[in-house]
N, C-alpha and C positions, 0 to 999 in steps of 0.2 A: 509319934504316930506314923508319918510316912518311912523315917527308919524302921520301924516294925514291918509294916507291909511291903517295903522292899526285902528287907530279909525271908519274909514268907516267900515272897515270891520266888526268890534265886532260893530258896530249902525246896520248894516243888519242884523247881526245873532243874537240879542236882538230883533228887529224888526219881524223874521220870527219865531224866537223862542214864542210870546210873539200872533203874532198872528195865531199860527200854520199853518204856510203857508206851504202845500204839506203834510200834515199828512198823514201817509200809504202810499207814492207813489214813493217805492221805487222800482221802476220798470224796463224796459229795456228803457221806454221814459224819466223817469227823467236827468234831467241836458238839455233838447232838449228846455225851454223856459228860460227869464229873466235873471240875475245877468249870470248862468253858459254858456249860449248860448252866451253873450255880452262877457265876458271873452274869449270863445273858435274862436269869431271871429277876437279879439285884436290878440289869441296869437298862432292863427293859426290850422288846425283841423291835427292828426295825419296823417302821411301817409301809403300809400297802400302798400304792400308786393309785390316785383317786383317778377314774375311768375322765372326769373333768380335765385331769392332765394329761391326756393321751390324743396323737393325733396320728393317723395313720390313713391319709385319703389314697393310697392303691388296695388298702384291705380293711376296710371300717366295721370295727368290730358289730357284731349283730347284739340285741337284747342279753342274749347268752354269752358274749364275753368270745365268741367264735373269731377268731380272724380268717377267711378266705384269702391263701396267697396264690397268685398267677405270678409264679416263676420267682418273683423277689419283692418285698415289701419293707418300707422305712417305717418302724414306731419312733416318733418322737416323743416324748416325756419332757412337760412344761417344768421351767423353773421354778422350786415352790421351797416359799424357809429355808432352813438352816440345816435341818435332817437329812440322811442319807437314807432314802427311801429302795423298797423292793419291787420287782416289778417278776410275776411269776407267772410263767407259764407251760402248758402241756401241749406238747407235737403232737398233732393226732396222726401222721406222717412223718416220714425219716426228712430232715430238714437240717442246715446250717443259721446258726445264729452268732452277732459278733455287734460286741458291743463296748464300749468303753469301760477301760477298768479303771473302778471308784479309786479316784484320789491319787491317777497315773492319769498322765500325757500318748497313753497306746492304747488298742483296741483287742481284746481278745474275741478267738472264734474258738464254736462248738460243736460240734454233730449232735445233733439230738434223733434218736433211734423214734419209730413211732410210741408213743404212750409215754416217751422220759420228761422228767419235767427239769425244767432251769429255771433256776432264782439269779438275778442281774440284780446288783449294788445300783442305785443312780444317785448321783451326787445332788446337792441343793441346786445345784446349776442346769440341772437336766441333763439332758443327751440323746442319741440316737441309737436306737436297735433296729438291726438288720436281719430278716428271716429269709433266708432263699430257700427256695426246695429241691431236693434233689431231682423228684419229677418235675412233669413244665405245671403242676399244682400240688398245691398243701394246703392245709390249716391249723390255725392252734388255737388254745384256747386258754384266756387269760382268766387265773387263780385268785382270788383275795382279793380284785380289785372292785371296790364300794362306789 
């Protein structure tokens, strides 16, 4: 059985290799159709950052999920289980965000334009996200979170 599914495996990726399937389209949509969409439905989609795990005392989010930043604000995300949870949000302002990449020892950053949204990996361990704004204020507003 797992010699079966490795074989499938390396025949799609000789297959996508072969007919360059997605050249360039390494983007924020990739993995959203074919083989990675059918996988993410088998194996289930990450879940959302419970608002209970969130700690963010220079910009505390309002009833609506708003966060008010004054120049730069730390979200912290409690340790919770074993899952690698999501943590999604929308700039309502052009803003820098930088935050540890799941399951790496570095930190990545991002511009987010006004209206763009970022989806952040957070590992069972938690971690810290960083939103500055390009003005001396922003806000964003956090997606999904229950």
């Amino acid at each position: 059985m797992l010699v079966a599914l490795l074989c499938l495996v390396v025949g799609l990726f000789v297959v996508a290799v072969a007919t360059e399937g997605r050249t360039g389209q390494g983007d924020a949509r990739s993995g959203s159709s074919g083989p990675v969409r059918w996988l993410r439905g088998w194996t289930g989609a990450a879940t959302g950052v419970s608002r209970a795990d969130l700690a963010a005392p220079d910009c505390v989010p309002d009833p609506a999920g708003r966060l008010r930043v004054a120049a730069r604000c730390v979200v912290t995300v409690a340790a919770r289980g074993h899952v690698t949870r999501q943590l999604r949000l929308r700039a309502d302002q052009p803003m820098t965000v930088t935050a540890p990449v799941s399951g790496q020892d570095y930190s990545a950053k991002s511009h987010l334009a006004a209206g763009a949204d970022a989806t952040i990996a957070v590992d069972p361990a938690g971690g810290r996200v960083t939103l500055e704004c390009d003005a001396e204020t922003c806000a964003a507003t956090l997606l999904g979170v229950r």
